[in-house]
C-alpha positions as CSV (number, residue, x, y, z in Angstrom):
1,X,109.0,141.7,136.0
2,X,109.9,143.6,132.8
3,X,110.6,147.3,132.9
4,X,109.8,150.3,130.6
5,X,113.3,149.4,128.4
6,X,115.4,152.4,128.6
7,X,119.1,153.1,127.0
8,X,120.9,153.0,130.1
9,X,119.4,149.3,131.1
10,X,120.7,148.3,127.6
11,X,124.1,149.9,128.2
12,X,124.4,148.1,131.6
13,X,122.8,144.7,130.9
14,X,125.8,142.3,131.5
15,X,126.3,139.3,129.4
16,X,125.0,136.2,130.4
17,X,127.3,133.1,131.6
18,X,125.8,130.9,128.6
19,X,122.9,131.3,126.2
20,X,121.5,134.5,125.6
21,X,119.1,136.1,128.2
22,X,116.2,139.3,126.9
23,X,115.3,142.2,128.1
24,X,111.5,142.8,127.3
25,X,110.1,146.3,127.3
26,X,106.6,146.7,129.5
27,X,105.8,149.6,127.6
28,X,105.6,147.3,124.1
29,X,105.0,143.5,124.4
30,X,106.8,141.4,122.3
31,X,109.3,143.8,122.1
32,X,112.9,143.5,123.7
33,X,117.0,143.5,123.7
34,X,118.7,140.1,123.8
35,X,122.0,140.1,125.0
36,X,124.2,137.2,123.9
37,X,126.9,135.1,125.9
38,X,129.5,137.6,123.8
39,X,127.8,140.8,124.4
40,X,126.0,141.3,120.9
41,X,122.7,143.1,122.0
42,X,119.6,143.3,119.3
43,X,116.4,144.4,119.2
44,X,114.2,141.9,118.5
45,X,110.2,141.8,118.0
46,X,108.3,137.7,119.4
47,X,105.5,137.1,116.8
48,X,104.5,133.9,118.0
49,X,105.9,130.4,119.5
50,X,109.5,130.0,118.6
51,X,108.9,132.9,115.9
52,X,111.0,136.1,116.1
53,X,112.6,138.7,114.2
54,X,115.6,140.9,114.5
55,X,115.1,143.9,114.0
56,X,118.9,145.2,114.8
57,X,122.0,145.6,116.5
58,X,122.2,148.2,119.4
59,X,123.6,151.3,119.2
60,X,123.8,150.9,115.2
61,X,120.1,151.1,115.8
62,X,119.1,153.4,118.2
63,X,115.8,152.1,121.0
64,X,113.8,154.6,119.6
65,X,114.0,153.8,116.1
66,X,114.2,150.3,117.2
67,X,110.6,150.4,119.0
68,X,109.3,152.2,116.2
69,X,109.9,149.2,113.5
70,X,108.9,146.9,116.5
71,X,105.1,148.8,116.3
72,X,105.1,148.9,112.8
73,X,105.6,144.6,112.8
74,X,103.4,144.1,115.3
75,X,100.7,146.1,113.8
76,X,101.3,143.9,110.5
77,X,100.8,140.9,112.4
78,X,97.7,141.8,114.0
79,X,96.5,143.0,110.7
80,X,97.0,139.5,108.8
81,X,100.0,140.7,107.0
82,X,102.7,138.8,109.0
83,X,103.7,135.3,107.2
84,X,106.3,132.8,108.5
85,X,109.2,133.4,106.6
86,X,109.9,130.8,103.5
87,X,110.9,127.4,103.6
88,X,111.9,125.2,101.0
89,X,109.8,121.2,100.6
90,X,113.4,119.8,101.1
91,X,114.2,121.7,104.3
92,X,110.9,120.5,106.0
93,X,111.5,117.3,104.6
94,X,114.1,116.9,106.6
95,X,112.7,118.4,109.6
96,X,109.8,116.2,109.2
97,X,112.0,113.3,109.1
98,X,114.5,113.8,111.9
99,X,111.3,114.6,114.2
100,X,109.6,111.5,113.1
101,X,112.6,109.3,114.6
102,X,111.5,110.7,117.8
103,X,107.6,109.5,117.4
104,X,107.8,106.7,115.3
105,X,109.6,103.3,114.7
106,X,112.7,102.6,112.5
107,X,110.6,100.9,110.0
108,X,107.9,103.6,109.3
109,X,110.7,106.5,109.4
110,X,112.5,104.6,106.7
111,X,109.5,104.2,104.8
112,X,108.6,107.5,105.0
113,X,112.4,108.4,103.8
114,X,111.9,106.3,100.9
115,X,108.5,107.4,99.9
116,X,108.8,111.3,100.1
117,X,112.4,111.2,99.4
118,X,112.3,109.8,96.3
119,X,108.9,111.1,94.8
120,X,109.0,114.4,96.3
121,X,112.8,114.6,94.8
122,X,111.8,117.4,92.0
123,X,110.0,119.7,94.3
124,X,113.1,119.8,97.1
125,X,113.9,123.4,95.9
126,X,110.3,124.7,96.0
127,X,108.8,127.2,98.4
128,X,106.3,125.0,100.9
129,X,103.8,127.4,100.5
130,X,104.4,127.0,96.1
131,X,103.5,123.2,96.6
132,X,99.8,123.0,95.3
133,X,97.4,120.0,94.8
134,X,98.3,119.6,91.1
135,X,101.5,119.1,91.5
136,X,101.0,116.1,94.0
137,X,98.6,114.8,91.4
138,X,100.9,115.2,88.8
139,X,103.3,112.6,91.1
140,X,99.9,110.2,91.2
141,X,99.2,110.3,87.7
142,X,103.7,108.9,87.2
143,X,102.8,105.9,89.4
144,X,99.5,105.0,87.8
145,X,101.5,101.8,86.6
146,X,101.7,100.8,90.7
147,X,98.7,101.9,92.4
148,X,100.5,100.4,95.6
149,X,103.1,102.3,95.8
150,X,100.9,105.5,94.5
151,X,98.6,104.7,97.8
152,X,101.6,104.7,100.2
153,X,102.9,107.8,98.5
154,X,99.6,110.0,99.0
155,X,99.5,108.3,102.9
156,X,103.4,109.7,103.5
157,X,102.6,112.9,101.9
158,X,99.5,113.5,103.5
159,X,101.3,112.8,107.0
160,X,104.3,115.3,106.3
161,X,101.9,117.8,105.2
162,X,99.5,118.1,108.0
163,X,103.0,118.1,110.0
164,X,103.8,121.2,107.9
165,X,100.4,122.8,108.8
166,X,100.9,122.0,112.5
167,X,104.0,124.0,112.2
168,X,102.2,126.4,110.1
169,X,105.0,126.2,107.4
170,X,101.7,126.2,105.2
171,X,98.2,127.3,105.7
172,X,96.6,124.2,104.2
173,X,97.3,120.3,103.0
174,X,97.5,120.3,99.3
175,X,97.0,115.8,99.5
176,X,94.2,116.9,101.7
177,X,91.5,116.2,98.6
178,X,92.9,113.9,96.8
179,X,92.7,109.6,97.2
180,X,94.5,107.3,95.8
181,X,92.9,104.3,93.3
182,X,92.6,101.1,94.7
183,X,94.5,98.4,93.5
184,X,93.2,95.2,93.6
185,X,94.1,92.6,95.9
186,X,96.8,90.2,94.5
187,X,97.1,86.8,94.6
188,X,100.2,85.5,93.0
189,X,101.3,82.6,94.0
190,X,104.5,82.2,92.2
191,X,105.3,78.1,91.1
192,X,107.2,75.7,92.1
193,X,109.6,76.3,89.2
194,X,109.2,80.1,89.3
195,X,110.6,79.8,93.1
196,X,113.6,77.7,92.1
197,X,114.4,80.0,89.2
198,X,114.5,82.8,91.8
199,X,116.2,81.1,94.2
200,X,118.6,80.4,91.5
201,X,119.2,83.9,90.6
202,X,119.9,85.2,94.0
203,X,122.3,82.7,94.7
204,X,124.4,84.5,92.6
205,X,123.2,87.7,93.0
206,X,125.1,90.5,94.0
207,X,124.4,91.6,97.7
208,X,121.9,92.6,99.1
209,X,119.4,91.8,97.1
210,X,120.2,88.1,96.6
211,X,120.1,87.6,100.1
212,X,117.5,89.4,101.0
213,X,115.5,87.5,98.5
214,X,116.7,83.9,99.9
215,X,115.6,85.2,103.4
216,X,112.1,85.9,102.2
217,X,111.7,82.5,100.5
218,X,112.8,80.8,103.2
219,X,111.2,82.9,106.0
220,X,107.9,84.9,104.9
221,X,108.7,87.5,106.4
222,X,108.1,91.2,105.1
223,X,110.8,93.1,102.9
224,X,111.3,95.8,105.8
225,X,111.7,93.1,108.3
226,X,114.8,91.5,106.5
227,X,115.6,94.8,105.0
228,X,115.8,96.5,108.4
229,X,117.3,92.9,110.2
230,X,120.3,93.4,112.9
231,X,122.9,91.6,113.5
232,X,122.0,91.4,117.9
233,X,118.3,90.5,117.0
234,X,119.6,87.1,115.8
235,X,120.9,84.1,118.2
236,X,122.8,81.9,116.1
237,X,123.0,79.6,119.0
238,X,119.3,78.8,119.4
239,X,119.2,79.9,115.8
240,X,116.5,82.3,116.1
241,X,115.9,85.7,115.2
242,X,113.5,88.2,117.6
243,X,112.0,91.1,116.0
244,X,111.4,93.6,118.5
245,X,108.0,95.1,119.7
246,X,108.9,98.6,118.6
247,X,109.9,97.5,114.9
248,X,107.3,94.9,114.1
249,X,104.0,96.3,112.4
250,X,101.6,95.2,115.2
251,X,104.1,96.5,117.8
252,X,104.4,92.5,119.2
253,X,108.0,91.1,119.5
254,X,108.2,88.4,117.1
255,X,110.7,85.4,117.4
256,X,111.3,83.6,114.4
257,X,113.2,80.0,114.6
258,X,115.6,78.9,111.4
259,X,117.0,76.0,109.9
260,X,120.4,75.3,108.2
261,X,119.6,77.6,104.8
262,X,119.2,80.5,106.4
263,X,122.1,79.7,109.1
264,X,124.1,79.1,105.8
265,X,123.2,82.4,104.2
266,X,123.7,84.7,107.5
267,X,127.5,83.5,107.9
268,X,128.5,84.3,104.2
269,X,127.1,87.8,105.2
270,X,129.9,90.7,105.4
271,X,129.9,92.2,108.8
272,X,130.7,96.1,107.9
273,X,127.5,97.3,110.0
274,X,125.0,96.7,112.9
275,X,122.9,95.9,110.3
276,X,122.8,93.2,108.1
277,X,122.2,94.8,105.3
278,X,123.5,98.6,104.9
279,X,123.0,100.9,102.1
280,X,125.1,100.3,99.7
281,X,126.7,103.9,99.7
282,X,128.2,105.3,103.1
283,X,127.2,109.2,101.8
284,X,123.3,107.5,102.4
285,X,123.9,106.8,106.3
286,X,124.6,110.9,106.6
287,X,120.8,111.5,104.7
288,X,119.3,109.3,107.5
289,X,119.5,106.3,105.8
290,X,120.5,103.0,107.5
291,X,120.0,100.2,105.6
292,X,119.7,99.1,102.3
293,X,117.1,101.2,100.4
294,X,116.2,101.7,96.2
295,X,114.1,98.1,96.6
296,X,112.4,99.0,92.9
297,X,116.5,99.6,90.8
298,X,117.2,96.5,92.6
299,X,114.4,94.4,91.5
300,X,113.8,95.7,87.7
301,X,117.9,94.7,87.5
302,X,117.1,91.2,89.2
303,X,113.8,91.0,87.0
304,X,115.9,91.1,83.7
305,X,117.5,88.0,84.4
306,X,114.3,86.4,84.8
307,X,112.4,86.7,81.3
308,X,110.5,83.5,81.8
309,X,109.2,84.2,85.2
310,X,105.2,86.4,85.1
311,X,105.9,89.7,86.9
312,X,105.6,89.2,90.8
313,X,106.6,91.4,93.8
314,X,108.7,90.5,97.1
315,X,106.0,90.5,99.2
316,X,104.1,87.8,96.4
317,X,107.3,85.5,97.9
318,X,105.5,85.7,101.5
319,X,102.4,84.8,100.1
320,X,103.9,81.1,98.3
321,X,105.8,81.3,101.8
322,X,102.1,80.8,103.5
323,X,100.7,78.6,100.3
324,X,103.8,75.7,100.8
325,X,102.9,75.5,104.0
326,X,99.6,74.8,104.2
327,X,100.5,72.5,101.2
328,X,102.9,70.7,103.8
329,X,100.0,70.2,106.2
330,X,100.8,72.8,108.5
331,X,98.5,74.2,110.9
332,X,96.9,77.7,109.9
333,X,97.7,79.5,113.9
334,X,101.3,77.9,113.0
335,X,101.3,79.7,109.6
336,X,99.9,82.8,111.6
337,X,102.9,82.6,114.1
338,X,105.4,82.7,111.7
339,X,104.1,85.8,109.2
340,X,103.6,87.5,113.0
341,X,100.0,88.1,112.1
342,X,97.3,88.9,115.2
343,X,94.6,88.4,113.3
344,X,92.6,85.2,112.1
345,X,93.4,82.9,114.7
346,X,94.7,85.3,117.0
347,X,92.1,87.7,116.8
348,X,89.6,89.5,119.4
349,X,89.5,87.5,122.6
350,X,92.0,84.4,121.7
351,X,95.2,87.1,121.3
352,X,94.7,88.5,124.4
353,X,94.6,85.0,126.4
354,X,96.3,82.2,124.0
355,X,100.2,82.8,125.2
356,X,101.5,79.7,123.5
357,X,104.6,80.7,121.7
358,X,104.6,77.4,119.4
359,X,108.0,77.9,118.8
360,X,108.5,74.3,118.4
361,X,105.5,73.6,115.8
362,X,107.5,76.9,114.1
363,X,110.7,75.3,113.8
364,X,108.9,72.2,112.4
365,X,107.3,74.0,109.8
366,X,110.5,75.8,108.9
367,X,112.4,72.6,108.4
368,X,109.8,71.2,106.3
369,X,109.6,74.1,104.0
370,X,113.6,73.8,104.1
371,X,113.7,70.6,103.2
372,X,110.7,71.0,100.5
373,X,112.8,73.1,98.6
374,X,116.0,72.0,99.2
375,X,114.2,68.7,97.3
376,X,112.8,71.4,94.6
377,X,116.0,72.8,93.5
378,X,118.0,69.5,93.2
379,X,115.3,67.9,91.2
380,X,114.7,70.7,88.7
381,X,118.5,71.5,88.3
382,X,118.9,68.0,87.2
383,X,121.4,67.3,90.1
């Protein structure tokens, strides 16, 4: 139970074994001595959870004095004048992120990295409590050219900010007003030539990006999936790759069957990393970055060797993924199984009870498409 805190209790108060242990004064709350695992002893003043200030070193500071400064704090504090001392955007950033490993999966953390990171890049040095709404809008009004991207910005930074209000870094979300235009829903589709023309171009590529953008022709699957893709979530025995529960977007494992193409691409791969495609500069792993990231340099360099192709986006390659096959005949809950989509014809009632893996329709469809454009290259390169 504290005590009324006196000089003599400071003088005796041993050091503790490790840590630092606190004498608190009953005659002040809030007020006390901590004594560190070397000896140090300072007067300190508790303004709140995991707040508190030093006030200074005993005897260069005498109790009296000490308690004085302590009154004079608490009095501020109670009087609205007390604020949590500074913090830069790029400090919380960072907090943000390194907390957000422990909540959320890989994929969204990275996301967030990318997002915030990258858009948020100019404002790293500013005072939290400087950031206001305009300058957020003045961010929204550089991506008006990709609403997308704009609408995943605001979502990020609305998500780090009310972070930063929870640890009242800031009083209030400066996204908190603001929404994001909608961008329409796209359908491209690219052709038949347009996908052998790409194809083309990434097969001599440099790495990643060539590879990455044979994988998503051949598999559907979403940029962060093959982005984010492990070397142990593949079994080149059974030639399959599993996408854990904890990684996929509706937190269901997803295992994915390939055929020869892919088999082909994965063993030219460089092994440097758990992961099969790292960022391209080791400093990056240090910043909490794992795997290869700058997905917009990458594409406006692979985009200028493709003049005669209509603009189109990685993700439009998952959509002529899902148009080929149903072109091949394949079933639409087959289609469904392979994008790993709970939806459709696995919504409601039918998800919860319909267990049927149809790993082996899967495969089928796989080799088809395989084949289809294995057929589509040799024809149009006039092999």
């Amino acid at each position: 139970m504290p005590k009324i805190l006196t000089e003599l209790a400071i003088r005796a108060a041993e050091p503790p074994t490790n840590g630092a242990s606190t004498l608190w004064d009953a005659s002040l709350r809030n007020f006390g001595c901590r004594v560190s695992q070397g000896g140090a002893k300072s007067f300190i003043v508790l303004l709140g959870s995991g707040r508190r200030k030093t006030i200074g070193r005993y005897p260069i500071i005498s109790l009296a004095a000490a308690r004085a400064e302590a009154k004079r704090v608490l009095a501020e504090k109670t009087l609205g004048k007390d604020t949590p001392p500074a913090i830069v955007l790029g400090e919380a950033l960072e907090l943000f992120l390194t907390d957000a490993q422990r909540r959320n999966r890989p994929r969204t953390v990275n996301d967030y990295a990318r997002l915030l990171r990258r858009h948020l890049a100019k404002l790293s040095k500013v005072p939290l409590d400087n950031v206001a709404t305009r300058n957020i809008v003045h961010i929204l009004d550089r991506l008006g050219a990709t609403p997308s991207e704009a609408a995943h910005f605001l979502a990020a930074a609305r998500i780090f900010f009310n972070w930063c209000v929870r640890r009242t870094y800031v009083s209030a979300n400066p996204c908190a007003k603001l929404t994001a235009a909608k961008s329409p829903p796209r359908e491209r589709v690219l052709t038949n030539a347009e996908v052998v023309k790409v194809w083309q171009c990434a097969t001599t590529y440099p790495f990643p990006l060539g590879a990455v953008v044979r994988l998503l022709i051949l598999t559907g699957q979403r940029r962060g999936e093959i982005g984010l893709l492990r070397w142990h979530w593949i079994d080149e025995q059974k030639r399959t790759i599993t996408f854990p529960a904890d990684f996929t977007k509706n937190r269901r494992s997803h295992t994915l069957p390939y055929g020869q193409m892919v088999a082909d691409i994965l063993a030219s791969l460089p092994r440097t990393s758990s992961y099969v495609f790292p960022p391209a500069h080791e400093h990056l792993k240090g910043a909490g970055v794992t795997a290869v990231n700058g997905w917009s340099n990458l594409k406006r360099a692979f985009d200028r060797l493709l003049d005669d192709v209509a603009p189109w986006t990685l993700h439009d390659l998952r959509r002529t993924f899902a148009t080929n096959l149903a072109a091949l005949g394949v079933r639409l809950e087959v289609t469904e199984k392979l994008l790993n989509h709970i939806s459709g014809s696995f919504g409601g009632v039918v998800g919860i009870y319909q267990r049927h893996t149809f790993q082996d329709e899967m495969r089928a469809a796989t080799e088809a498409w395989e084949a289809k454009l294995a057929q589509l290259i040799v024809s149009r390169s006039g092999v």
